[in-house]
N, C-alpha and C positions, 0 to 999 in steps of 0.2 A: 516419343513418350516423354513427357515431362518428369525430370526429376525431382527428387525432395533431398534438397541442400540442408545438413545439420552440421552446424559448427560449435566444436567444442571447445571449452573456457577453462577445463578444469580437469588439463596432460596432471600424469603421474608424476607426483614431486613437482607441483610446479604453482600448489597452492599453500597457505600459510594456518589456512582454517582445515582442522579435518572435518572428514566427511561423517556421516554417521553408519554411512555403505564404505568404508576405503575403497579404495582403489590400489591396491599394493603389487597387485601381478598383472599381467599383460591378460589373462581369464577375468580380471577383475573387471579394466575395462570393457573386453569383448562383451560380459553379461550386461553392464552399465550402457552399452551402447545398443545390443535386443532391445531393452525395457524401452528406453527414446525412442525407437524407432516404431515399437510399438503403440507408444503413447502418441506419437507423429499422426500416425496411420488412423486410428483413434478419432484426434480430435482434428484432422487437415479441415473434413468435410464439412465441419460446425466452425470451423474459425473463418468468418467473413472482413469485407472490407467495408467501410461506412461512409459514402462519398456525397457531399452535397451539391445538386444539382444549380444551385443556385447561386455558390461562389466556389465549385469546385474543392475546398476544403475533402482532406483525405483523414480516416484512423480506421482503426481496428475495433473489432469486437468478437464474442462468443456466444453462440446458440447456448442456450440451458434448457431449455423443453423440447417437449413435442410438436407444441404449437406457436413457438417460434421465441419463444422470451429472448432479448438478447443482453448480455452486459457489457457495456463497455465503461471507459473515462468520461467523466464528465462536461472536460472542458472539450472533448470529439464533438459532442450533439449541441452545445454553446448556442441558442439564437438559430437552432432548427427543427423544424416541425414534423418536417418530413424526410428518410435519409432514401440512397439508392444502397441496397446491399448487396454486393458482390458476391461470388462463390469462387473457391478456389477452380473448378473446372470451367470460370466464365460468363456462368448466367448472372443476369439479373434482375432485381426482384426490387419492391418495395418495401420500406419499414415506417412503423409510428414512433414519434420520440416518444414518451410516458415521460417519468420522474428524474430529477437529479440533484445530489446532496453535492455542492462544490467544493464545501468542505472536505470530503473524505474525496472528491475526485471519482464518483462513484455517478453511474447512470444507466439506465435502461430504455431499450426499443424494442417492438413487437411488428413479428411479420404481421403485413396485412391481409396477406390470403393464406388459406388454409394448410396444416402440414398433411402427414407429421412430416415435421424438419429434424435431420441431423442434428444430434447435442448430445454435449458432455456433463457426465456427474460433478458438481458442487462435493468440494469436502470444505477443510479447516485451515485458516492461517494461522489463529493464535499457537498452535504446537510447533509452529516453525521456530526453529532454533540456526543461530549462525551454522554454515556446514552442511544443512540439508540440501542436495541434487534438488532442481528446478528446470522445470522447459519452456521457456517460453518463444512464441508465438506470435506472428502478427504482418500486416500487407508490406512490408519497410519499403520505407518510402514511395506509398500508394502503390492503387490497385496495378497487377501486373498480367496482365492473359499469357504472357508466355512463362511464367513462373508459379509453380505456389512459393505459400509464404515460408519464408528460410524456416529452421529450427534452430534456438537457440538452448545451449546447454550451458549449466553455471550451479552457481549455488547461491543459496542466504547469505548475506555478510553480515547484517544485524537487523535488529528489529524499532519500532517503532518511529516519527512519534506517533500515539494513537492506532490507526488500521494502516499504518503506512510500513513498512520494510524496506529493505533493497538487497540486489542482487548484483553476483558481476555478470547477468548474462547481456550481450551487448545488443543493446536497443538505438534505430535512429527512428527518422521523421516516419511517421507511417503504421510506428508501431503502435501507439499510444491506445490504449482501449483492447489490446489484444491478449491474449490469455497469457494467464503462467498454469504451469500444474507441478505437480510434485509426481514419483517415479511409478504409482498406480494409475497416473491418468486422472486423477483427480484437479478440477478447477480449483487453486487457490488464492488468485489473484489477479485484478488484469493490471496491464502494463499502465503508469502513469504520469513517468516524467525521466528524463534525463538527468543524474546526477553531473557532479562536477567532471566526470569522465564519462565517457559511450561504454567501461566499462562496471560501472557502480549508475545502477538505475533504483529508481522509488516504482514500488508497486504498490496498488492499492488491496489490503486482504479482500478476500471475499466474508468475512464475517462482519464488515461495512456494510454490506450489501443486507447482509442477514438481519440487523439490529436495524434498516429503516425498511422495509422491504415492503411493506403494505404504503408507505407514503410514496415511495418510485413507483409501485403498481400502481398507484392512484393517478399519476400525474403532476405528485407536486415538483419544485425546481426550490431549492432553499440552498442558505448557506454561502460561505464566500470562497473564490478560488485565490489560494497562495502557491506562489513560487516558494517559498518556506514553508514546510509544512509545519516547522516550530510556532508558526504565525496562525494557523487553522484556529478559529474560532470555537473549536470542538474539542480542543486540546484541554488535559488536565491541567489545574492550576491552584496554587495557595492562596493565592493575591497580595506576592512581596515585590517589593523590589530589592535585587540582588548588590550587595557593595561588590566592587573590583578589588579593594586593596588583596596583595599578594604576600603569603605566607600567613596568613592569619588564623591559622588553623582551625578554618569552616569556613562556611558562607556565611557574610555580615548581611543583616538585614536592615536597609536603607530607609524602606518607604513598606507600609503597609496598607492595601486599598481598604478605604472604608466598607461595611461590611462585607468583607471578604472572609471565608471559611479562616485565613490565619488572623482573621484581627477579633473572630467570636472566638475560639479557642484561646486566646490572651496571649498569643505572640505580639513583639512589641520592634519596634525601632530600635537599633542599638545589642538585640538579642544575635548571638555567632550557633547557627546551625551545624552541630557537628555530625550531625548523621541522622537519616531515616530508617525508620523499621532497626535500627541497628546497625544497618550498611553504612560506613564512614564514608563522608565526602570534606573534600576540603577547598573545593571552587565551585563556582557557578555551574558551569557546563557535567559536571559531577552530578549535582543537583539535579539537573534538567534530567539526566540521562537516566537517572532512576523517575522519576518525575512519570517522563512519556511513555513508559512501559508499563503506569497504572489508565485506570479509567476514569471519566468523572464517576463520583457517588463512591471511591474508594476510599478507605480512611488509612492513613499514613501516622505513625510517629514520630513529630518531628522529637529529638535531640536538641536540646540545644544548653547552651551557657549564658546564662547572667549574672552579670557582677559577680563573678566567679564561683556563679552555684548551680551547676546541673541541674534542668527542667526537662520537663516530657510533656508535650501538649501531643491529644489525638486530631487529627485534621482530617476533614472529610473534604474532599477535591472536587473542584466546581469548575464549571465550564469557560472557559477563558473567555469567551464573546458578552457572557451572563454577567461576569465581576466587571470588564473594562468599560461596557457597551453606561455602565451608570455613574462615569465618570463626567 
C-alpha cells in the first residue's frame, strides 16, 4: 500500500507568526493534523503531474471540474501544446494547454477525453493573512509511481506583490503548478516558485486565475515571466523614481515618468513622500511594500512635503508594463 507522506513546518512553539487556529496543546495539533489529512485524502486524486513528452520537462497541477479543467504555473506549460497528465495511482492520460498569463505565473490545461474527473473546490487568496495553515501539494521532483505526492503543511508568511504570496511550506523541483489549499480543502493557490530558501516559497492566488479567466479559457498566452515578481508587468505603480538618500524622513522623489498617474496628479521631482493613506513610510522598500498590496485602478494618498509644506495628491495606480512600456 502506498503511503501519504505529510510533513510538518509549523511544531508548537517553533513559529514566530501566530496562527489564526493556535496550536497551544498537543489536542491542538492532533485536530490540525485530522483536518490535513483530510484535505490530503480530498484533493490526492485531483492533484496531477504535467509532463512533456517532447523534452521531458516535469510540474504540477490541479483538476477544478468535472470535465477536467486544470490549473497550474505558467512557466510548467511554457512552449507546450500538448502535456501527459499523470495520476497519483499511475495512469495516464492526455491534456490541452489553453491560456497563460506570465505575469501572474498563472495557466490552464484541459483533459482531452471525457470525465467526470476528480477536482477540488476553488475558494479565496485575497483573505489570506500572514499565520493562516496552508497545504500544499505537488509531484516533487517529477512524476513518481511509487509515491504519491508528499504533503506539505506550513502557513502564510506575507502577502503580495499583486496575486503573488508565500509561504514556509517547503517546495522543490517538481512542485511548481501544484496546489495550496487552506484547512477546508479549498484551492487557494498553486505553487510557483522557490523563494530565497526551500522554506519561504511564492504562490500564485487563485483570484489571478479568477480576474483573467475567460482569456486562459480561451487560449490566449500574454504577459511576461519574472524571476522578481516586484518586476511583473502587472504590478501597481505611481511612475516615480525612488531617491536612496538615508534618513530623510520619507521617500525623495527623483524622477517622475511622463504621463504617469503621479506626474497627472502634480507630484513633482524634489517632493519627500511621508506617507500613503496615512500609513508612515520612511524608505523605498516601505513604499513598495504598501504599494503591492493595492491593485492597478486603486487610488492611494500620497503624503507628501514640499518646501516645507504638507501636500496630499489622490493617485490612481497604473499598470507598471502600461507607464514604462512608453518610455
Amino acid at each position: 500500500m502506498r503511503s501519504i507522506l505529510i510533513i510538518f513546518m509549523g511544531f508548537l512553539g517553533s513559529v514566530a507568526v501566530e496562527a489564526r487556529e493556535p496550536s497551544k496543546t498537543l489536542a491542538d495539533l492532533a485536530n490540525l493534523e485530522r483536518k490535513v489529512a483530510k484535505v490530503a485524502e480530498t484533493a490526492m486524486p485531483a492533484t496531477v503531474a504535467l509532463v512533456s513528452e517532447r523534452n521531458g520537462s516535469s510540474g504540477s497541477g490541479v483538476i477544478v471540474s468535472e470535465d477536467g479543467l486544470i490549473l497550474t504555473a505558467a512557466h510548467v506549460i511554457q512552449g507546450m501544446k500538448e502535456v501527459d497528465v499523470f495520476f497519483s495511482d499511475g495512469k495516464k492520460w492526455r491534456g490541452k494547454v489553453l491560456g497563460a498569463n506570465y505575469s501572474k505565473d498563472i495557466g490552464m490545461v484541459m483533459m482531452v477525453d471525457d470525465g467526470p474527473w476528480p477536482h477540488v473546490e476553488i475558494g479565496e487568496s485575497k483573505p489570506l493573512v500572514a499565520g493562516d495553515w496552508v497545504i500544499a501539494m505537488g509531484h516533487s521532483a517529477g512524476f513518481d509511481a511509487a509515491r504519491t505526492p508528499p504533503i506539505r503543511f506550513g502557513m502564510v508568511m506575507s502577502d503580495g506583490p499583486g496575486n503573488y504570496f508565500t509561504s514556509d511550506c517547503s517546495l522543490i523541483g517538481g512542485d511548481s503548478g501544484g496546489p495550496l489549499f487552506d484547512l477546508d480543502g479549498k484551492l487557494v493557490a498553486v505553487n510557483s516558485s522557490i523563494g530565497y530558501s526551500w522554506k519561504n516559497n511564492n504562490h500564485a492566488g487563485v483570484d489571478g486565475f479568477q480576474e483573467d479567466w475567460d482569456r486562459l479559457l480561451a487560449g490566449e498566452a500574454w504577459g511576461t515571466l519574472q524571476m522578481n515578481p516586484m518586476a511583473n508587468p502587472e504590478t501597481p505603480v505611481l511612475g516615480i523614481g525612488m531617491g536612496l538618500q538615508r534618513d530623510a524622513g520619507g521617500v525623495p522623489v527623483d524622477e517622475v515618468e511622463p504621463n504617469s498617474p503621479a506626474a497627472q496628479a502634480g507630484v513633482r521631482v524634489g517632493d519627500l513622500i511621508i506617507a500613503v493613506d496615512g500609513e508612515r513610510v520612511t524608505e523605498g522598500s516601505e513604499l513598495q511594500q504598501i504599494l503591492i498590496k493595492r491593485e492597478v485602478g486603486d487610488e492611494v494618498e500620497l503624503n507628501v512635503v514640499r518646501e516645507g509644506r504638507r501636500m496630499d495628491f489622490p493617485v490612481e495606480l497604473a499598470n507598471r508594463g502600461e507607464i514604462y512600456k512608453l518610455r
